[in-house]
mmCIF file of the N, C-alpha and C atoms, coordinates in Angstrom:
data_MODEL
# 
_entry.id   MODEL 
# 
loop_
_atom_site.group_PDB 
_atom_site.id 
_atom_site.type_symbol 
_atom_site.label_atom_id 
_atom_site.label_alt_id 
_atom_site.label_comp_id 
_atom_site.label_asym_id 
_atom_site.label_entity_id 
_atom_site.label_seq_id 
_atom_site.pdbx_PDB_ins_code 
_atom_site.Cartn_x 
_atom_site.Cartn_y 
_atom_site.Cartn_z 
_atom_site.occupancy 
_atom_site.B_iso_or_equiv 
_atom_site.pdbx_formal_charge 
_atom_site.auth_seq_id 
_atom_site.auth_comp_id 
_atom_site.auth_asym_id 
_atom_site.auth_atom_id 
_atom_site.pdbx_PDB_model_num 
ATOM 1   N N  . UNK A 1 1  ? -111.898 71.447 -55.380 1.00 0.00 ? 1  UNK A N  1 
ATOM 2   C CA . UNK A 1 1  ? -113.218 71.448 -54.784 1.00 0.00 ? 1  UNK A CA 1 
ATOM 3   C C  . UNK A 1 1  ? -113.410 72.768 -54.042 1.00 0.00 ? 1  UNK A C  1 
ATOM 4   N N  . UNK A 1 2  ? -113.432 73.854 -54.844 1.00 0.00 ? 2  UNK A N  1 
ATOM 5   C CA . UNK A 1 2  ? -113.806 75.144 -54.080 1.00 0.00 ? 2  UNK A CA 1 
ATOM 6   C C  . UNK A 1 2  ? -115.497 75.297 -53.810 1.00 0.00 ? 2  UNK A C  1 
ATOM 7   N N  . UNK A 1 3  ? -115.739 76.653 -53.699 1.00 0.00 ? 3  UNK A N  1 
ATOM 8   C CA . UNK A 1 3  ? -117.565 76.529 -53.035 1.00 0.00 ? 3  UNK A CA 1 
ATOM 9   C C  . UNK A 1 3  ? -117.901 76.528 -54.126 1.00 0.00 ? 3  UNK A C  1 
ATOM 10  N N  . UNK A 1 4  ? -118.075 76.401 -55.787 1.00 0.00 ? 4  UNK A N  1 
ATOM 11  C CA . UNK A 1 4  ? -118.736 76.399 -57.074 1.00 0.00 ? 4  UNK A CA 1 
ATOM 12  C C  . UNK A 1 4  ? -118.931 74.771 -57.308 1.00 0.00 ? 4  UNK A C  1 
ATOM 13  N N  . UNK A 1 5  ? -118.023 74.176 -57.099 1.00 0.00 ? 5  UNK A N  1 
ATOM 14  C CA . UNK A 1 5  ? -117.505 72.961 -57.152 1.00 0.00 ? 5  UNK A CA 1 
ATOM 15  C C  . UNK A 1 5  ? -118.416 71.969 -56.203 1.00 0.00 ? 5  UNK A C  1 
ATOM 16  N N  . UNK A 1 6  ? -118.268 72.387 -54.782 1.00 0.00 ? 6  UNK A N  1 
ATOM 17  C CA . UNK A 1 6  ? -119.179 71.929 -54.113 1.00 0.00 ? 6  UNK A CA 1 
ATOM 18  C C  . UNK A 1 6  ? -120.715 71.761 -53.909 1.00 0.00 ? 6  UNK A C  1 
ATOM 19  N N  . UNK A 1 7  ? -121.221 72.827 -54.801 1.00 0.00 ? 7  UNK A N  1 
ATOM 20  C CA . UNK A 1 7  ? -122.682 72.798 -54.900 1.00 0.00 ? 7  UNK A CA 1 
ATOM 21  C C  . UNK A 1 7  ? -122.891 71.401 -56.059 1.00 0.00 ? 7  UNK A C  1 
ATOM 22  N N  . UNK A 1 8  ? -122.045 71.297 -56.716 1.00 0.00 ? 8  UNK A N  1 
ATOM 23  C CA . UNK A 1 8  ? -122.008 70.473 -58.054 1.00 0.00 ? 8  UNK A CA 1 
ATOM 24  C C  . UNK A 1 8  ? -122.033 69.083 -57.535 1.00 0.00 ? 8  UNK A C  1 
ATOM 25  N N  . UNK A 1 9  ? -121.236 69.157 -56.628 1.00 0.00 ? 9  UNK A N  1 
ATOM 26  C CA . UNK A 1 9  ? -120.580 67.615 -56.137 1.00 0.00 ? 9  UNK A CA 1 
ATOM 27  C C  . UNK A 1 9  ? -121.756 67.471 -55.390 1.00 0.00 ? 9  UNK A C  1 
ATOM 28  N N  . UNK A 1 10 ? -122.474 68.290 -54.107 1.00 0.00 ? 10 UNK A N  1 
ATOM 29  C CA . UNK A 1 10 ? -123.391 67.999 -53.500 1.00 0.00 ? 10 UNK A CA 1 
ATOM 30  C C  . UNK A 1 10 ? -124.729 67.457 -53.913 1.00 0.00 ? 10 UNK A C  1 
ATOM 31  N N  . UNK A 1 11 ? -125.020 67.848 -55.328 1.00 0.00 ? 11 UNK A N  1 
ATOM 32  C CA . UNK A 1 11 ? -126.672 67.579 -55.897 1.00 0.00 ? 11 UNK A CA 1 
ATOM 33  C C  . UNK A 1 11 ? -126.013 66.228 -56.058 1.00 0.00 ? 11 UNK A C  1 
ATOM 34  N N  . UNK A 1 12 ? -124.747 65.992 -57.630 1.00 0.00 ? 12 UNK A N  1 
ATOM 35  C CA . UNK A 1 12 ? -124.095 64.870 -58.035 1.00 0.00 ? 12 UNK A CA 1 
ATOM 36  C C  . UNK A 1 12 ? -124.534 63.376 -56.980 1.00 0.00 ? 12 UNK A C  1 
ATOM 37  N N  . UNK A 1 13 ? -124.095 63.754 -55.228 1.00 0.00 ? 13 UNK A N  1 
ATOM 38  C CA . UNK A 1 13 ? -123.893 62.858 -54.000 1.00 0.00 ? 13 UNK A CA 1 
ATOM 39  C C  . UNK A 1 13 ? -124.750 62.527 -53.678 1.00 0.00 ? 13 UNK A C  1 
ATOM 40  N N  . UNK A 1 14 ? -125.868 63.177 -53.916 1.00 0.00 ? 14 UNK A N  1 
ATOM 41  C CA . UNK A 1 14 ? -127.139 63.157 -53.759 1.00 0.00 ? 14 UNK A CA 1 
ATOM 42  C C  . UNK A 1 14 ? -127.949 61.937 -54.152 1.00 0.00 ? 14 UNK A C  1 
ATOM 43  N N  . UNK A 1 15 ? -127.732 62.160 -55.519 1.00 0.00 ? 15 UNK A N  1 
ATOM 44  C CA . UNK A 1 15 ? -128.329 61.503 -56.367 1.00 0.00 ? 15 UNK A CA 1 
ATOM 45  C C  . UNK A 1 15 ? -127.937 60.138 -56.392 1.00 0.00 ? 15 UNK A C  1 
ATOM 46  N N  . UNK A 1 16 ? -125.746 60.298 -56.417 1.00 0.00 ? 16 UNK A N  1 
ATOM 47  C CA . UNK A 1 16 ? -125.977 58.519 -56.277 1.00 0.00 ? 16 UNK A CA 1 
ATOM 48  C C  . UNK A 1 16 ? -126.226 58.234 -54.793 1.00 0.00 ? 16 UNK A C  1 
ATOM 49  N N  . UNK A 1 17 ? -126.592 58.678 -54.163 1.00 0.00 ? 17 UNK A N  1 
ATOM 50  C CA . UNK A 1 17 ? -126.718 58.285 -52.830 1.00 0.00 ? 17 UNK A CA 1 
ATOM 51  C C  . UNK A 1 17 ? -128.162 57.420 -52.727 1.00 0.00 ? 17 UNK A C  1 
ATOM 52  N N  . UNK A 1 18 ? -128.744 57.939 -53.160 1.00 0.00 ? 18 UNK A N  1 
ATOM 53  C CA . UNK A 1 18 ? -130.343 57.292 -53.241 1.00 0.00 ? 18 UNK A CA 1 
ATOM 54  C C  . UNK A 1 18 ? -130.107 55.672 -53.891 1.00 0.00 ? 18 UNK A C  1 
ATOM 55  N N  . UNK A 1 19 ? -128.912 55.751 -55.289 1.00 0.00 ? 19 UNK A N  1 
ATOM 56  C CA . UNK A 1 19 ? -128.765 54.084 -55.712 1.00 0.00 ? 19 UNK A CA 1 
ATOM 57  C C  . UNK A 1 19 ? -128.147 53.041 -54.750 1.00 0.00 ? 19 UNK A C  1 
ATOM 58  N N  . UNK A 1 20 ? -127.479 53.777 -53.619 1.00 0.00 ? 20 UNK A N  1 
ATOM 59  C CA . UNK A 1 20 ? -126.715 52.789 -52.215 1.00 0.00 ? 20 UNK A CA 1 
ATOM 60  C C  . UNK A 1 20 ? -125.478 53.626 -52.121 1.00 0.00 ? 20 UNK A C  1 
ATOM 61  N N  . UNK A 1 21 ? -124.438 52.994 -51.990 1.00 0.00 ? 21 UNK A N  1 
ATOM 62  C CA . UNK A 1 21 ? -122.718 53.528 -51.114 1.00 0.00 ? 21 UNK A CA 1 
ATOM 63  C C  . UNK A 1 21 ? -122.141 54.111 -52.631 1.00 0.00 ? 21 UNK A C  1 
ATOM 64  N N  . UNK A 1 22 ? -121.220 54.984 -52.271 1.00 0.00 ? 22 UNK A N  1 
ATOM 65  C CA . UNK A 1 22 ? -120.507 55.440 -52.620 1.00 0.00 ? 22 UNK A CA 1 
ATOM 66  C C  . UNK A 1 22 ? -118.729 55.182 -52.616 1.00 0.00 ? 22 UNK A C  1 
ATOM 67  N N  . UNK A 1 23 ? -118.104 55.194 -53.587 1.00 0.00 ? 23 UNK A N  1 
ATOM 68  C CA . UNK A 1 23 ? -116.487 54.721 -53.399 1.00 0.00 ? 23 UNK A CA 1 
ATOM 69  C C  . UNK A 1 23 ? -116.093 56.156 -54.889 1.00 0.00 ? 23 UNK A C  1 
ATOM 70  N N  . UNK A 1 24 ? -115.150 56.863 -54.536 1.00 0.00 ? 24 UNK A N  1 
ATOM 71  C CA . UNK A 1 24 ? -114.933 58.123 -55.086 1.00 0.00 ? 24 UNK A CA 1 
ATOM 72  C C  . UNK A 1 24 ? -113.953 58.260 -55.552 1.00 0.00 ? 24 UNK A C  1 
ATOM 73  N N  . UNK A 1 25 ? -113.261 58.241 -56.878 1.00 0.00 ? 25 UNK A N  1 
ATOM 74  C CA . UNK A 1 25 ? -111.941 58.781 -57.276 1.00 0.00 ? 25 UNK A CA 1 
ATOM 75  C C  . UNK A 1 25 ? -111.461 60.221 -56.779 1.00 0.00 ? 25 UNK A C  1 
ATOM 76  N N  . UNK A 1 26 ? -110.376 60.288 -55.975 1.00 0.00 ? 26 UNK A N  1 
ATOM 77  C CA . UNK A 1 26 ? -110.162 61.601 -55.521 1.00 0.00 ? 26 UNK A CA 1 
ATOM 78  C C  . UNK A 1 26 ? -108.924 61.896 -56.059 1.00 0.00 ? 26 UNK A C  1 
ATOM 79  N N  . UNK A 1 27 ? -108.614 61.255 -56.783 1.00 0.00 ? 27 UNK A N  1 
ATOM 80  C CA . UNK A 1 27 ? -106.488 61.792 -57.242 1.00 0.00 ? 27 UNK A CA 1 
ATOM 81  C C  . UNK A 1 27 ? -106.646 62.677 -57.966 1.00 0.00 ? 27 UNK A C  1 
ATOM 82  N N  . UNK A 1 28 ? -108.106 63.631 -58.534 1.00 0.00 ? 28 UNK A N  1 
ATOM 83  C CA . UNK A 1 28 ? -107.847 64.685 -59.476 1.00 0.00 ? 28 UNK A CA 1 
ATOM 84  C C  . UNK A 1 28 ? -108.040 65.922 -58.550 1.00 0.00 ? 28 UNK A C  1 
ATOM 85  N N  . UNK A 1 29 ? -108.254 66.117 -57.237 1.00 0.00 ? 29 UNK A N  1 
ATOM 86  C CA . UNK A 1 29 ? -108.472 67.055 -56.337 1.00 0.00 ? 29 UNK A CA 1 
ATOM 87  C C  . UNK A 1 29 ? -106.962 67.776 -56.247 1.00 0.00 ? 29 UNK A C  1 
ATOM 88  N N  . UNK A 1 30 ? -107.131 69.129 -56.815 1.00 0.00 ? 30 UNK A N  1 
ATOM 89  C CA . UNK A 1 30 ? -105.890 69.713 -56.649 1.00 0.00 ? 30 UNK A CA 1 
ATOM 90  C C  . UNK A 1 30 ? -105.715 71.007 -55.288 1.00 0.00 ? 30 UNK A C  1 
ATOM 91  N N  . UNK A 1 31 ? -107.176 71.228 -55.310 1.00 0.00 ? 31 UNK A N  1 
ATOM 92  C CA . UNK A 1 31 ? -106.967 71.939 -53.832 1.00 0.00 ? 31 UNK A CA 1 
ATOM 93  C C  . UNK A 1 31 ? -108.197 71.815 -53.511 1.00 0.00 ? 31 UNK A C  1 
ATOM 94  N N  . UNK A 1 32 ? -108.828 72.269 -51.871 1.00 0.00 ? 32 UNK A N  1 
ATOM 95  C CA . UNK A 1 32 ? -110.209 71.825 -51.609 1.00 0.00 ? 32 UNK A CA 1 
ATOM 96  C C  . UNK A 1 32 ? -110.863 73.219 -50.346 1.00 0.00 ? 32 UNK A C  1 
ATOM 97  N N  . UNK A 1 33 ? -111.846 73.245 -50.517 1.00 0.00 ? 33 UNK A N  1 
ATOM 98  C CA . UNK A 1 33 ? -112.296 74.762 -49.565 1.00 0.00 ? 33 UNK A CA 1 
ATOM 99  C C  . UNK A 1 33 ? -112.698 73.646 -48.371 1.00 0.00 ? 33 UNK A C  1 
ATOM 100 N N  . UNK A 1 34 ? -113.464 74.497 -47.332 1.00 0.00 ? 34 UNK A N  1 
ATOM 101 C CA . UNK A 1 34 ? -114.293 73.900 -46.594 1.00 0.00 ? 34 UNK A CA 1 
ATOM 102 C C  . UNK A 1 34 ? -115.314 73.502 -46.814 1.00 0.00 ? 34 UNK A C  1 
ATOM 103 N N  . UNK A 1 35 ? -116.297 74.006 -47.829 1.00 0.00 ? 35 UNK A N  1 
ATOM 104 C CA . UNK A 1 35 ? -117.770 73.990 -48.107 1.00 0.00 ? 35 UNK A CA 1 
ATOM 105 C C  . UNK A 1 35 ? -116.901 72.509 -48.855 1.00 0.00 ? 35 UNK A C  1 
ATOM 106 N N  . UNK A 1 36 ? -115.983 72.217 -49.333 1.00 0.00 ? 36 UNK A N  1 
ATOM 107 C CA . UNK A 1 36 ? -115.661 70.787 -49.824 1.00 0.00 ? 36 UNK A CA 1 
ATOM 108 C C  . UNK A 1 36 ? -115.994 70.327 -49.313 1.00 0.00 ? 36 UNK A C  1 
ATOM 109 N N  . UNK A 1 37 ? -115.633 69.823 -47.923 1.00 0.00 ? 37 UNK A N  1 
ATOM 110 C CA . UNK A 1 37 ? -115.059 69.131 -47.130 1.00 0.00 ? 37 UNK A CA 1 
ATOM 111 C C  . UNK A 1 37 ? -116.630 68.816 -46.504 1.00 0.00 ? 37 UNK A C  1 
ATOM 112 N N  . UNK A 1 38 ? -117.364 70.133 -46.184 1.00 0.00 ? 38 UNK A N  1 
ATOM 113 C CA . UNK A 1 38 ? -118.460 69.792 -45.613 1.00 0.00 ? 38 UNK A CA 1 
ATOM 114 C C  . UNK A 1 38 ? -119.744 68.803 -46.204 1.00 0.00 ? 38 UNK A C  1 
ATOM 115 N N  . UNK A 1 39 ? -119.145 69.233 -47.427 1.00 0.00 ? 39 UNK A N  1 
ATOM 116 C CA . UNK A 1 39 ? -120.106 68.341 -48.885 1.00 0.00 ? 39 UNK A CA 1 
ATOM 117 C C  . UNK A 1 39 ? -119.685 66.590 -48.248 1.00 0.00 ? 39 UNK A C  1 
ATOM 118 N N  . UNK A 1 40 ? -118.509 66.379 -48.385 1.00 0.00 ? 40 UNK A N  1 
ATOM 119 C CA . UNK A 1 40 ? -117.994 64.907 -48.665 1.00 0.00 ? 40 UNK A CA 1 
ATOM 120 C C  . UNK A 1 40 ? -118.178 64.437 -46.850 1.00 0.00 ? 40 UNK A C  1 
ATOM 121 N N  . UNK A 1 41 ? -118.239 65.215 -45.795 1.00 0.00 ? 41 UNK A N  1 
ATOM 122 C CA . UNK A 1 41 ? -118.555 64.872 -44.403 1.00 0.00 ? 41 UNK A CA 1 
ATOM 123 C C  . UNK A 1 41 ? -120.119 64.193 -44.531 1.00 0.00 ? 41 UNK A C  1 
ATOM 124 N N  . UNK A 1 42 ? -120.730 65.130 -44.937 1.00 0.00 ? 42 UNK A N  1 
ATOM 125 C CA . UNK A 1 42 ? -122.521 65.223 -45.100 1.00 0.00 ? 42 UNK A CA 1 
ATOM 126 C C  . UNK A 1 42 ? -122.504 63.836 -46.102 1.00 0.00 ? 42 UNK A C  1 
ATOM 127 N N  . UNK A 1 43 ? -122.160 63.911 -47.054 1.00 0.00 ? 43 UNK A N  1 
ATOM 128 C CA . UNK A 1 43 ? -122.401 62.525 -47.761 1.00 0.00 ? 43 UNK A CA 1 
ATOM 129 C C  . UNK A 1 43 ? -122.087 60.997 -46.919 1.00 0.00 ? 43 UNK A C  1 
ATOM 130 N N  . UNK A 1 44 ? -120.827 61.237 -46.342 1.00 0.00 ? 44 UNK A N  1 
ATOM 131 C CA . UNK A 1 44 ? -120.394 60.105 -45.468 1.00 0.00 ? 44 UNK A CA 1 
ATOM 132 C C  . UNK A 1 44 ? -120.921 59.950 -44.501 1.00 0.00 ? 44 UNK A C  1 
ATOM 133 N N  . UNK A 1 45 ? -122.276 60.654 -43.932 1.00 0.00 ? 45 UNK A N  1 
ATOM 134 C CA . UNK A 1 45 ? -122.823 60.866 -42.929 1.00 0.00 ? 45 UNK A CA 1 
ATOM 135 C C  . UNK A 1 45 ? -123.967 60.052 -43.210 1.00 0.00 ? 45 UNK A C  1 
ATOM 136 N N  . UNK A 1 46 ? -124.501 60.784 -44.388 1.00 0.00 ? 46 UNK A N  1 
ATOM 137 C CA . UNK A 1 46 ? -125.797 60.320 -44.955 1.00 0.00 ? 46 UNK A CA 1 
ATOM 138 C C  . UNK A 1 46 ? -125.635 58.633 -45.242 1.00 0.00 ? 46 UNK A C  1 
ATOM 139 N N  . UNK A 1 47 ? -124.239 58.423 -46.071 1.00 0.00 ? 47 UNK A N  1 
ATOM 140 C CA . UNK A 1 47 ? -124.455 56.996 -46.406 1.00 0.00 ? 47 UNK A CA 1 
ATOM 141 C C  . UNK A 1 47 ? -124.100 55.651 -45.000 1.00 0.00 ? 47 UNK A C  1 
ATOM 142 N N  . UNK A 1 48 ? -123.556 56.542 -43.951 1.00 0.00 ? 48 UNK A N  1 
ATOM 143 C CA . UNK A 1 48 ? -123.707 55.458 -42.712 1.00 0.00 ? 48 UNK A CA 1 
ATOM 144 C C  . UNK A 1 48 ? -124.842 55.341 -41.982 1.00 0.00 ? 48 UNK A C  1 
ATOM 145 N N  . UNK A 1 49 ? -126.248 56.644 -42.390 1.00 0.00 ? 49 UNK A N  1 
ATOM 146 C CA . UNK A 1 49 ? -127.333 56.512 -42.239 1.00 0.00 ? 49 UNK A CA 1 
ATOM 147 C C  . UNK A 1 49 ? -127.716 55.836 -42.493 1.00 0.00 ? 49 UNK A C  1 
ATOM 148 N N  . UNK A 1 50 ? -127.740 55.489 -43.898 1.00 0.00 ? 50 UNK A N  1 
ATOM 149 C CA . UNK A 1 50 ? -128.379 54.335 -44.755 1.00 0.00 ? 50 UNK A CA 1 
ATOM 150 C C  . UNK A 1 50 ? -127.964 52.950 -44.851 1.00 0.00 ? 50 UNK A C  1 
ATOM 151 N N  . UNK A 1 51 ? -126.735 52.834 -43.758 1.00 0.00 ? 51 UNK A N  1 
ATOM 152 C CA . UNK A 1 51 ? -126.127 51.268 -43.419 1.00 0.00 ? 51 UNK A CA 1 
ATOM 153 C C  . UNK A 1 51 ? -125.290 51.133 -44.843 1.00 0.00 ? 51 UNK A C  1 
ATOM 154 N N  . UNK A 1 52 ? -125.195 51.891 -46.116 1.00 0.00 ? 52 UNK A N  1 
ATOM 155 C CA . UNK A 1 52 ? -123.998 52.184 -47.211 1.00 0.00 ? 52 UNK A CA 1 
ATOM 156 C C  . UNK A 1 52 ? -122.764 52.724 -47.113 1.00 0.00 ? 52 UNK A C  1 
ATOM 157 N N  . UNK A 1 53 ? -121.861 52.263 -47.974 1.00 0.00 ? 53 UNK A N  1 
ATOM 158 C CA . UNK A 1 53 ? -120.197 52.188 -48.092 1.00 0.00 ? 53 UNK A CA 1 
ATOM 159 C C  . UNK A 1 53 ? -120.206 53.707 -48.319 1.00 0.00 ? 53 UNK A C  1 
ATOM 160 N N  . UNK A 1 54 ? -119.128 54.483 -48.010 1.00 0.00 ? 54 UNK A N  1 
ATOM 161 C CA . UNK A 1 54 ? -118.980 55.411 -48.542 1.00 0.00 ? 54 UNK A CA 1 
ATOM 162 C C  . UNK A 1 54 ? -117.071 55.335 -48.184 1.00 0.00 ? 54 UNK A C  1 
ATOM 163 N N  . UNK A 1 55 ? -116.462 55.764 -49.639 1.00 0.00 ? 55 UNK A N  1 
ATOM 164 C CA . UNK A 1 55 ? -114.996 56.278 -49.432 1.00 0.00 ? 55 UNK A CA 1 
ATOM 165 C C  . UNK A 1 55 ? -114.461 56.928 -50.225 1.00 0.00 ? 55 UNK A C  1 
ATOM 166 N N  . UNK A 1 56 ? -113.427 57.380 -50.084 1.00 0.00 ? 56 UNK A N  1 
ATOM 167 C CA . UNK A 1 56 ? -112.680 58.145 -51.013 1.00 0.00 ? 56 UNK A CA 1 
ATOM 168 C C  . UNK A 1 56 ? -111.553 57.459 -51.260 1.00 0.00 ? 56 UNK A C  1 
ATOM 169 N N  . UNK A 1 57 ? -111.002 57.386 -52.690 1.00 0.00 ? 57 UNK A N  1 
ATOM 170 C CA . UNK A 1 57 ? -109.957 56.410 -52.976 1.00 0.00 ? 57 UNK A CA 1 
ATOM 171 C C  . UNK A 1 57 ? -108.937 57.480 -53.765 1.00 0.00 ? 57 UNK A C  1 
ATOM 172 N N  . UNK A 1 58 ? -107.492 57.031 -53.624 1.00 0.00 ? 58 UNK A N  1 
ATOM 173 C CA . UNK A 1 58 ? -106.461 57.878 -54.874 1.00 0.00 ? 58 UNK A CA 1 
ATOM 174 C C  . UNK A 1 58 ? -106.366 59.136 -53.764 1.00 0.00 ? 58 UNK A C  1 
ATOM 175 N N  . UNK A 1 59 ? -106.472 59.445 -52.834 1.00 0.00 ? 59 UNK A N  1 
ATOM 176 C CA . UNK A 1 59 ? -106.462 60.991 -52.090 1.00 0.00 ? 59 UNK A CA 1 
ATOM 177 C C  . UNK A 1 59 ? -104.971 61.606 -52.200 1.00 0.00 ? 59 UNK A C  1 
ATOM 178 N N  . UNK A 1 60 ? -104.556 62.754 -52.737 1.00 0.00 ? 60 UNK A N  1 
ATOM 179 C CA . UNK A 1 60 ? -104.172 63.265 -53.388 1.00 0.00 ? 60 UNK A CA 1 
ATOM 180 C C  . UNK A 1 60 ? -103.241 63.888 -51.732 1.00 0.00 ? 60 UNK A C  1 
ATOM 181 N N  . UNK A 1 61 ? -102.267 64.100 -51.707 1.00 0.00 ? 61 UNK A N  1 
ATOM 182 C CA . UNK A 1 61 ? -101.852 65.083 -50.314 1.00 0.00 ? 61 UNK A CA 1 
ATOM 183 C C  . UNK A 1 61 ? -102.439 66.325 -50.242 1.00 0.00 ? 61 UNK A C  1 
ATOM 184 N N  . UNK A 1 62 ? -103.054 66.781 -50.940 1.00 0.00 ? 62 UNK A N  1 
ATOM 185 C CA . UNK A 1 62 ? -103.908 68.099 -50.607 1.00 0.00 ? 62 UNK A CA 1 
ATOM 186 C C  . UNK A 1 62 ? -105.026 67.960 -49.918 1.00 0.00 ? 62 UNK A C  1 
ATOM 187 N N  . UNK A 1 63 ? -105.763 67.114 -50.489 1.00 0.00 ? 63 UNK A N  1 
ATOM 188 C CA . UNK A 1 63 ? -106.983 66.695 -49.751 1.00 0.00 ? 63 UNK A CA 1 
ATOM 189 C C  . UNK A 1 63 ? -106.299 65.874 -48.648 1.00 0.00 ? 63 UNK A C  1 
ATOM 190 N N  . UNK A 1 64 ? -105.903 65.166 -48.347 1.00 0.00 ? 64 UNK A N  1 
ATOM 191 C CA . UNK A 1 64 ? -105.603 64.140 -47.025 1.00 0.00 ? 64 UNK A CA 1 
ATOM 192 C C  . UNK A 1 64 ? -104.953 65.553 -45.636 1.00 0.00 ? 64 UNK A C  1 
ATOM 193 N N  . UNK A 1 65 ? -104.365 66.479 -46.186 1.00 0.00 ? 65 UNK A N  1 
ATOM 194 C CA . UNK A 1 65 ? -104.058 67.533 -45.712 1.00 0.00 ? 65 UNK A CA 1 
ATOM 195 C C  . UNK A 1 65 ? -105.290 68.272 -45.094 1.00 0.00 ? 65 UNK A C  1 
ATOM 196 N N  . UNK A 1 66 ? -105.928 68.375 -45.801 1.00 0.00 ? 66 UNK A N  1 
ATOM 197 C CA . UNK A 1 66 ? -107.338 69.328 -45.229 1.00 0.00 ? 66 UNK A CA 1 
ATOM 198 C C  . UNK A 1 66 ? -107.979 68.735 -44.442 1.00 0.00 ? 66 UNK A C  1 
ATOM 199 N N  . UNK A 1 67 ? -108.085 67.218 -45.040 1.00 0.00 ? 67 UNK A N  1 
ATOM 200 C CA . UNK A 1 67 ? -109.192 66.611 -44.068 1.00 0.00 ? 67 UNK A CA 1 
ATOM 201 C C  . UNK A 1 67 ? -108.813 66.153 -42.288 1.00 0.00 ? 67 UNK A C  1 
ATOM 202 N N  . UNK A 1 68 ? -106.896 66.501 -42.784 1.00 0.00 ? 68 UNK A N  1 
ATOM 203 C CA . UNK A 1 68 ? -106.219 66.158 -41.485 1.00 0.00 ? 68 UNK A CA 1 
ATOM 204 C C  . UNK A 1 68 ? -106.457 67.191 -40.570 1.00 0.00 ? 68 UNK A C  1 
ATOM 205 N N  . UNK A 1 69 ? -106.183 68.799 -41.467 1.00 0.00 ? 69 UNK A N  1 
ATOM 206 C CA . UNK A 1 69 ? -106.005 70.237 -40.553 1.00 0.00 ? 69 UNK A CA 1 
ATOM 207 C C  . UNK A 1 69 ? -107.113 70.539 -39.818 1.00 0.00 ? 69 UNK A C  1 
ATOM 208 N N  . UNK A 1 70 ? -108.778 69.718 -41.104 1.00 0.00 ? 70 UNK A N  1 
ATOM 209 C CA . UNK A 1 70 ? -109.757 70.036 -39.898 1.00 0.00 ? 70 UNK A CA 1 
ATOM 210 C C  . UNK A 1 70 ? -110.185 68.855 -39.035 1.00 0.00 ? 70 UNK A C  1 
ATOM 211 N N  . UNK A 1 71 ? -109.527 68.049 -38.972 1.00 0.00 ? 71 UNK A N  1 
ATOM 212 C CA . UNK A 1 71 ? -109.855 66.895 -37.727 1.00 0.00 ? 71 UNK A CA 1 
ATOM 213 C C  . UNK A 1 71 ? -111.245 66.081 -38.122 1.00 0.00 ? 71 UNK A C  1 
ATOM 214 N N  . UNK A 1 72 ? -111.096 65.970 -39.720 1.00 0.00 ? 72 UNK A N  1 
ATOM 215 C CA . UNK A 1 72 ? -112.437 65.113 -40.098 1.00 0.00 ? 72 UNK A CA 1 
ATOM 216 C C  . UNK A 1 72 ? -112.238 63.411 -40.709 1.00 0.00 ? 72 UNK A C  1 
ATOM 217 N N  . UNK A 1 73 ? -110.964 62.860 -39.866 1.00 0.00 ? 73 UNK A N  1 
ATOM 218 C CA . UNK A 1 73 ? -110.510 61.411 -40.661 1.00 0.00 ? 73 UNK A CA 1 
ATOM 219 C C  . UNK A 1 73 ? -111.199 60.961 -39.941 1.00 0.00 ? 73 UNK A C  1 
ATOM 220 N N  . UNK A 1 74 ? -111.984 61.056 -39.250 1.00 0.00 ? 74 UNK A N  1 
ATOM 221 C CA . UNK A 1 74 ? -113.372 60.257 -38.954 1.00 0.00 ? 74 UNK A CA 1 
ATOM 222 C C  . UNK A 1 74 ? -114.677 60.521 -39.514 1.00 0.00 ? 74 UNK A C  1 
ATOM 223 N N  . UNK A 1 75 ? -114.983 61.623 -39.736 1.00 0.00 ? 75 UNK A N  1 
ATOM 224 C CA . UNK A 1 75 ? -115.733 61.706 -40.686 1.00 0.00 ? 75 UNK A CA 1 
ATOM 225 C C  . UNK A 1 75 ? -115.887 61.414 -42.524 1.00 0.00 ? 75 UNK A C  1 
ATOM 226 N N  . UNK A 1 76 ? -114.455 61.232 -42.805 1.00 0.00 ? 76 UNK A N  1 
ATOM 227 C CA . UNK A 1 76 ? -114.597 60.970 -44.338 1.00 0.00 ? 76 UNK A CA 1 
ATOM 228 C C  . UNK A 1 76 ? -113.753 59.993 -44.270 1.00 0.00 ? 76 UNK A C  1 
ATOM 229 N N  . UNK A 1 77 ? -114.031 58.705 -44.530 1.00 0.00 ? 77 UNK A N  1 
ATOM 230 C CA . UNK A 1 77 ? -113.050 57.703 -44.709 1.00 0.00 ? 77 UNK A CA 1 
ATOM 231 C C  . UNK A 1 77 ? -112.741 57.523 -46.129 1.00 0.00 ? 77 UNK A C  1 
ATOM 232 N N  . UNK A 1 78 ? -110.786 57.865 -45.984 1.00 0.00 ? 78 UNK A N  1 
ATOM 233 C CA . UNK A 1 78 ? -110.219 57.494 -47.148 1.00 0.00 ? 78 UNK A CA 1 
ATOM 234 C C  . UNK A 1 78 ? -109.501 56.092 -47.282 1.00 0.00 ? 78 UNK A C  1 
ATOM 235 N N  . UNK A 1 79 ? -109.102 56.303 -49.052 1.00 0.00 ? 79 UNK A N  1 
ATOM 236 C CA . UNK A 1 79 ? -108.217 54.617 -48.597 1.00 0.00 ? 79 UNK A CA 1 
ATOM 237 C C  . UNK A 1 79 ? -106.870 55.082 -49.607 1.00 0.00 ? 79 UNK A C  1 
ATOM 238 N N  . UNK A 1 80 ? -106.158 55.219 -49.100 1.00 0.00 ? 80 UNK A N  1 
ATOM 239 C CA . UNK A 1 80 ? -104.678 55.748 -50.222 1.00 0.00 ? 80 UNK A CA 1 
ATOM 240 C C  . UNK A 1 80 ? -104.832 57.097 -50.354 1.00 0.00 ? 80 UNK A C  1 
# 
């Protein structure tokens, strides 16, 4: 999930966001930028706006790493 990646994922979040919650396969994430991170914060943001599920499932130690280094396991809830 570098910044090319993230513009992709962001419209993608978007869109299912409007059908309700979100639940995310993440075990194919092999490394992740910040503009990642800020994508999947903003989505998890948006869908506790909307009283919708949002998670990330399968999290990979790279990603669980990033989301640890920047102090966002409150902002993106994973599960594994």
């Amino acid at each position: 999930m570098d910044l090319n990646a993230a513009s992709l994922l962001r419209e993608g979040l978007l869109v299912r966001l409007e059908a309700g919650g979100l639940e995310l396969e993440a075990g194919a994430v092999e490394r992740v930028s910040t503009p990642g991170l800020q994508v999947l914060a903003a989505a998890a943001a948006s869908a506790r706006a909307r009283g919708a599920a949002f998670r990330l499932r399968g999290v990979p130690a790279a990603l669980a790493d990033a989301i640890r280094d920047l102090d966002l396991a409150a902002a993106i809830p994973t599960e594994g």
